[in-house]
Structures are given as structure tokens and as C-alpha cells.
N, C-alpha and C positions, 0 to 999 in steps of 0.2 A: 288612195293609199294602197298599194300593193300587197302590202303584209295582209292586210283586212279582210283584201278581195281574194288571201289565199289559205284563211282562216276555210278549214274544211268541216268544220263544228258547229251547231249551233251554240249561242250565251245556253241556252235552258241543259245540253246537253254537258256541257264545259264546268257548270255550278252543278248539276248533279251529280257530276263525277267526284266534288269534291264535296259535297255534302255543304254544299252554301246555301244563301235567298231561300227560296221556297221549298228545296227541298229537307226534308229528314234527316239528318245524321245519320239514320240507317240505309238510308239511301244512296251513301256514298260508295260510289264504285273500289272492286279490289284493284291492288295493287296492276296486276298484270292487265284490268282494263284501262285503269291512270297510261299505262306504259302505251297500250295501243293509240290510245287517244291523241301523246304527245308523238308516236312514231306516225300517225296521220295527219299531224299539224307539223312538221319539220321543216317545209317552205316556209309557213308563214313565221316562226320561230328566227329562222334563217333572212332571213329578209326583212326583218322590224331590229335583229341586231344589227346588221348592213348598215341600215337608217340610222341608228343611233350614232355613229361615225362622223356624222355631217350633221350641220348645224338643219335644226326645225323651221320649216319656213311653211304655215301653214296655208290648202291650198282653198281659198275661199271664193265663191261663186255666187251668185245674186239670182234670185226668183226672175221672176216676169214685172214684180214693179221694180226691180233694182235694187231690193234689199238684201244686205249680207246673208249666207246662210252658211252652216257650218257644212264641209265637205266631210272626209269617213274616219273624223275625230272621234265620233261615238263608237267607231268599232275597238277603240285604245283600252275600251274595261273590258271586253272581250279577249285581246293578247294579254292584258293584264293577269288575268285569269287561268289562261295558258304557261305566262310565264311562276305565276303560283303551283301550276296541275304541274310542268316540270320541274319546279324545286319538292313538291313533293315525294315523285317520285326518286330524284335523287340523294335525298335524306333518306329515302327509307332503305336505300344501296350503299350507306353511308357516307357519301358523298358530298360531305355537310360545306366543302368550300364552290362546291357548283350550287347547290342547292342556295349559297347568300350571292351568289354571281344572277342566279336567276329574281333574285328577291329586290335586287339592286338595279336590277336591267327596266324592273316594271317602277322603281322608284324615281330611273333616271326620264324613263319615256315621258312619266307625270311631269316631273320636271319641264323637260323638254317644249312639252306640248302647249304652255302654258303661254310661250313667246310671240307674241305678235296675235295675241288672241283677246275677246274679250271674256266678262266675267263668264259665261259658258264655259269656256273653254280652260277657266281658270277653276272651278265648282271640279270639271272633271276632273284638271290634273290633281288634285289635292285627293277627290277620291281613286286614281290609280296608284297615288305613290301612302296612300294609306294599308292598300293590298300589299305592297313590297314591306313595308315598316313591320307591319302585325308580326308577318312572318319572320322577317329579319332576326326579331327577337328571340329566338328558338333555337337558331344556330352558331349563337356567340359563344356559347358555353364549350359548343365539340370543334372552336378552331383554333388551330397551333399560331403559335407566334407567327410565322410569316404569311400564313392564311390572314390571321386578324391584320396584321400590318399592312397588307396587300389592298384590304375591306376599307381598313382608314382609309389608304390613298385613293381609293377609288371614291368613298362617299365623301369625302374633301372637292375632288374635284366636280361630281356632281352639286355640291353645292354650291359652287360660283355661275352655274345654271340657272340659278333660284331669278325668274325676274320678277322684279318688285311691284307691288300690285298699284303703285303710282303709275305704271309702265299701263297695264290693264285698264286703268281707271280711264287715261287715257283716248285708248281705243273704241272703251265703251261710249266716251263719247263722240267720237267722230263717227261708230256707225250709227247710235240713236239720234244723229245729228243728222244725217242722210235720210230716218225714216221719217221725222220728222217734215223734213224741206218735201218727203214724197205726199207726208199727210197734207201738207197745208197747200200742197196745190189743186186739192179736190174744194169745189166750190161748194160747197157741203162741208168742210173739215171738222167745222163745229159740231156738227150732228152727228159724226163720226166720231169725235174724240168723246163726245158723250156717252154714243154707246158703246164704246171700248172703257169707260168708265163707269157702267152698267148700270147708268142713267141714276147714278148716285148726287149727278148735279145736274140741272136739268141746262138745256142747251140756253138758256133763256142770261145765266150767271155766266156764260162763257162768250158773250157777246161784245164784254170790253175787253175780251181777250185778240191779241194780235201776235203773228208770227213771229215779229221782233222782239215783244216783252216776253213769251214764254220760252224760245231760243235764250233770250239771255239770261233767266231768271236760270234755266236748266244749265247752262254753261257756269255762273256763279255756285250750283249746289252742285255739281261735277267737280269743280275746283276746290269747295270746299272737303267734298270726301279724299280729294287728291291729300290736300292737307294733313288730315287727319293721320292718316297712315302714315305719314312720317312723326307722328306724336307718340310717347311711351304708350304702351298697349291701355295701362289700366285708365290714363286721360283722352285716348283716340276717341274708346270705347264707351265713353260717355258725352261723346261729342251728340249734343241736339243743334241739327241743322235742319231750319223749316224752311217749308216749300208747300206751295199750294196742292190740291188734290187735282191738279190739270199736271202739272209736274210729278208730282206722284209718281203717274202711272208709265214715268220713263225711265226716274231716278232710280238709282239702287241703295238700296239699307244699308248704314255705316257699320253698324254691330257686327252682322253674319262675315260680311266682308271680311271685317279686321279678323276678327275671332279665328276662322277657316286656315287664314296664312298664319298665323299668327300659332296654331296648333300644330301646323303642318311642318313649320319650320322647327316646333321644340323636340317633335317626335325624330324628325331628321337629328339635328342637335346629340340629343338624349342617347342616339344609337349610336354617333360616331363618336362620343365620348366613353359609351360601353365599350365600343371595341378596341380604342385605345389601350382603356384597363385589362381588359383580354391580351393583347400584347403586353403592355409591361408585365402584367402577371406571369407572361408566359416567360418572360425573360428573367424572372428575380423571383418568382413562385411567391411572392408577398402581391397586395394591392398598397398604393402609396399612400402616403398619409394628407397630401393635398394634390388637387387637380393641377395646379403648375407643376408638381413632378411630372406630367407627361409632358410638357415642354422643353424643348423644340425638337427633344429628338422622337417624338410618334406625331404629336399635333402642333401645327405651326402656329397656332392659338389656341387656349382652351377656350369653348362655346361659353358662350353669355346663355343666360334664360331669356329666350323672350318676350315671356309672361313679367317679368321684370327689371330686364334690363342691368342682369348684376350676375353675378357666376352662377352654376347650378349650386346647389348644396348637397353636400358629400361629406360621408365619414365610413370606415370602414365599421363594419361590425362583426367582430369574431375572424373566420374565414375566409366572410363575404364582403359587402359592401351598400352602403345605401345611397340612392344617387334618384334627385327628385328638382321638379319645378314646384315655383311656388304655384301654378296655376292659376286658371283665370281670376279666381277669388283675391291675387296679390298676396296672400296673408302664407306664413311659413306656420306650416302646422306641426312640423316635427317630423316629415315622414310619412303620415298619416292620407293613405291612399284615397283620389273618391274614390268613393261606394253608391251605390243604386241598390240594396238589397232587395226591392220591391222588385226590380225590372224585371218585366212581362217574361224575356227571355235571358237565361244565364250570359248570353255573352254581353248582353248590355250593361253589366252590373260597374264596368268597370270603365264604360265609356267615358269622355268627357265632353263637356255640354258649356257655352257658354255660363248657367247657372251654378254648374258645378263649384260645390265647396269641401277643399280636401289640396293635398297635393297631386301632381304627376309623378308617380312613380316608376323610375326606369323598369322597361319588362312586363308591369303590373298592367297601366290605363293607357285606351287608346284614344 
């Protein structure tokens, strides 16, 4: 990946510019250091927008036993980061419609990156295009009508980008199908998948096991999570599908999975219907009184929830407006934001968590 290898920063140097992970809040460099950092990153800036232009084909390479590896996807939350360090600084120049171009660039690469990948690489893109969202939200308020109009059409079209994690689920198993066919040609396999199973069964129960029953038994609970995910979130999400503990340790967990996209796509959702209202607002200085009034002339649809499968819920209040999922919970609480008051650190207070019980509130939970 070009862009990656022209990343002139380290991650540790990049998140302490911006006071993120490990470092302090107080840690966060001044303005005019933000400024250096991105005028020493300007290749790889330049060159990951390039990229964006053409379709994502990622580029995947095999170890020495032949197993997939990911190539320099991991370097994508690094420009993620970069492309946050320059929306930074270009908000604090006022410059609040480069600053959501920048915020949107790290939303679409997420996006992007997710195609022709497995769950790896699907984990990533949800957390680079979480970095673009956070921020997004920030700069809705100081953009003019054809800035915001401009924002719809753009995060419209990144969302036909969105591939569906049947597409991933997929993948995942045609390469755990490969590592498989490489485990079971060691004459030893058994003693092997024991201890990659941390001799939680002992080799002795895995002896009427055969490379045909457990290939199939793994391809049936692969299909089965394929399934799922085309099911409404709150019935996916309670999907129990068993599988032996030799399967286990191949298959991947229906919950996180769903859960992940399933977040990813309402905080998407959630923004592109803020900025719609930003636009109309800015054309009629009222907010409307239902979300079909932005139809067709800002959104060529209004967004479903898809924590429920049914419109967001909206009402104006006062001035403003309130605009929410029902969240993982299913249940419409009124508006009523999670909360984490306990969390260890302030920013978590407002996170959302599969357990989470409250709604999603535009702006407020990430």
C-alpha cells in the first residue's frame, strides 16, 4: 500500500498529536505542531485520496504454509488518524467543509477496505470509519446549505460501498477452509488441533473426528451465520447456532459480528440524515416536521434504523431537534440516551455496547 509506506509518522506519534489511546489530553500537540505533522504527511494524504477513486481490491499474500495474510491494511487506522490530525487542523482555520471532506475520506477508505476481505479486515473497517463518524458530528452545525448538500451526496454514495457481511462471512470461509485442508495434512493434525485448543480436549475425543465431518460440520455453521445476517438485527442476534469445540476454534461469534455492522451502519444512517436536516434547515431556517419532508429533493430515501428495521424516530424540539435509534435494546425509550455514568474514562460514558439499554442518540453515542 503506497499511501502506508509514505506515512512519515509513527501511530504513537500521530495519536499523540491528537491527544488519543494512551496519551493525556494534555499531551496533545499545538495547533501549529498538528499543522507540521500534516505538512510532513502530504504524500501519503495525497496518495490514499488517489486510491479512493478506484475500486479496493485488497492485496493478499500467503506465509510459507500458504495461509492468507493481510498485506498493509493495518496501516488504514494510521491515515485514519492522519486524516482526523487534518480535519483538525482545518476546523480550527475554519474550514469546517474540508474538515467533514477529511472526516468522510477516513469513513469511505473504512468502507472501502472491507471488500474482498475477511472478518479482520471487516473489525478494521468499522473501526476506521468509527474515527471519521465521531468527528463528523462536530461539523454539521457550521455547514451552509450547499456544503451540507454536497456531504449528503457524498455519504449517499459512500454508502452503496457498504459490502454486506454475507459477502465477508463468505470469504471467511474459504480462507479458514484453506487452513484447515493445510492442518489436516500433517499426520499429527489431531495433536495439533488439540493444542491450538489448549488441550481443553484431549487428543484422545478427537479421534472419531475426520477431515470430511469437521469441514462439513464448519461449512453448515458458516452458512448458518451467513443466514443470520440477513435476519432483523434483534432475531439474528439471538441466533444459537452449535458447533462442537473442535469447530469452535475456527468459527466466528454470530452476536459481535451482527452487532459491529449492524452499529456501523446506523452511525452512517444517523449522520446522513443530520446533514440532510442541516440542509433543509439551511434552505427554510425551520427543521421539518417529518423525515419524508427531506424526500426526494435532499435524500433519495429516508434511512430505516437498523437496530429495527423501521424509520428513525424524530421530532423537532423547540429550535432544534431530536433524532434517535431505537438501539440494540429494540425498545424506544423516548429519546433517552445510553449512558455509562460509572465508565472508568469520560469518553466511554456514552459508548454503545451490545448490552447497552437507552437509545442512540444523533451527535450524543458512539
Amino acid at each position: 500500500m503506497a499511501a502506508g509506506k509514505a506515512v512519515s509518522s509513527t501511530d504513537e506519534t500521530i495519536s499523540q498529536a491528537l491527544g488519543v489511546g494512551d496519551a493525556l489530553p494534555s499531551s496533545k500537540a499545538s495547533l501549529p505542531e498538528q499543522e507540521t505533522l500534516v505538512r510532513q504527511n502530504a504524500k501519503a494524504l495525497h496518495l490514499i485520496r488517489q486510491g479512493l477513486a478506484y475500486p479496493y481490491t485488497p492485496r493478499r499474500s500467503a506465509n510459507k504454509a500458504g495461509v492468507p495474510v493481510l498485506g498493509g491494511e493495518f496501516k488504514l487506522r494510521v491515515l485514519a488518524r492522519l486524516f482526523k490530525l487534518e480535519a483538525q487542523v482545518r476546523a480550527a482555520h475554519g474550514d469546517w467543509a474540508g474538515a467533514a471532506d477529511s472526516d468522510m475520506d477516513s469513513i469511505q477508505m473504512g468502507e472501502m477496505c472491507v471488500r474482498g476481505g475477511t472478518m479482520i479486515a471487516a473489525l478494521l473497517g468499522v473501526a476506521v470509519q468509527a474515527i471519521g463518524h465521531m468527528d463528523l458530528w462536530e461539523r454539521i452545525d457550521h455547514l451552509n446549505g450547499l456544503q451540507a448538500r454536497q456531504a449528503v451526496m457524498r455519504m449517499q454514495k459512500i454508502e452503496k460501498l457498504h459490502a454486506p457481511y454475507a459477502e465477508v462471512i463468505d470469504q471467511e470461509k474459504r480462507e479458514e477452509l484453506t487452513e484447515m485442508k493445510l492442518l489436516f495434512r500433517q499426520p499429527n493434525w489431531r495433536k495439533q488441533l488439540a493444542q491450538i485448543m489448549e488441550n481443553t480436549v484431549p487428543v484422545s475425543q478427537l479421534q472419531g473426528l475426520t477431515p470430511a465431518k469437521l469441514t462439513s460440520e464448519y461449512i453448515r455453521y458458516m452458512d448458518s451465520v451467513k443466514a443470520a445476517t440477513h435476519r432483523p438485527y434483534n432475531t439474528a442476534i439471538r441466533q444459537n447456532i452449535p458447533c462442537s469445540p473442535a469447530i469452535a476454534m475456527f468459527a466466528i461469534a454470530v452476536a459481535p459480528v451482527i452487532f459491529n455492522d449492524t452499529l456501523s451502519r446506523t452511525q452512517h444512517s444517523l449522520l446522513l440524515t443530520a446533514l440532510a436536516l442541516q440542509t433543509y434547515h439551511a434552505q427554510r431556517h425551520i427543521y421539518p416536521n417529518d423525515l419524508t419532508q427531506l424526500t426526494p429533493a435532499i435524500l433519495t430515501a429516508a434511512p430505516d434504523d437498523p437496530f429495527s428495521d423501521a424509520p428513525f424516530k424524530y421530532r423537532q424540539m423547540g429550535a432544534r431537534y431530536l433524532l434517535y435509534s431505537v438501539g440494540p435494546d429494540g425498545r424506544d425509550d423516548g429519546g433517552k440516551a445510553i449512558s455509562a455514568p460509572n465508565a472508568w474514562r469520560a469518553s466511554m460514558r456514552n459508548r454503545v455496547s451490545r448490552a447497552s439499554l437507552g437509545d442512540i442518540v444523533a451527535g450524543v453515542n458512539q
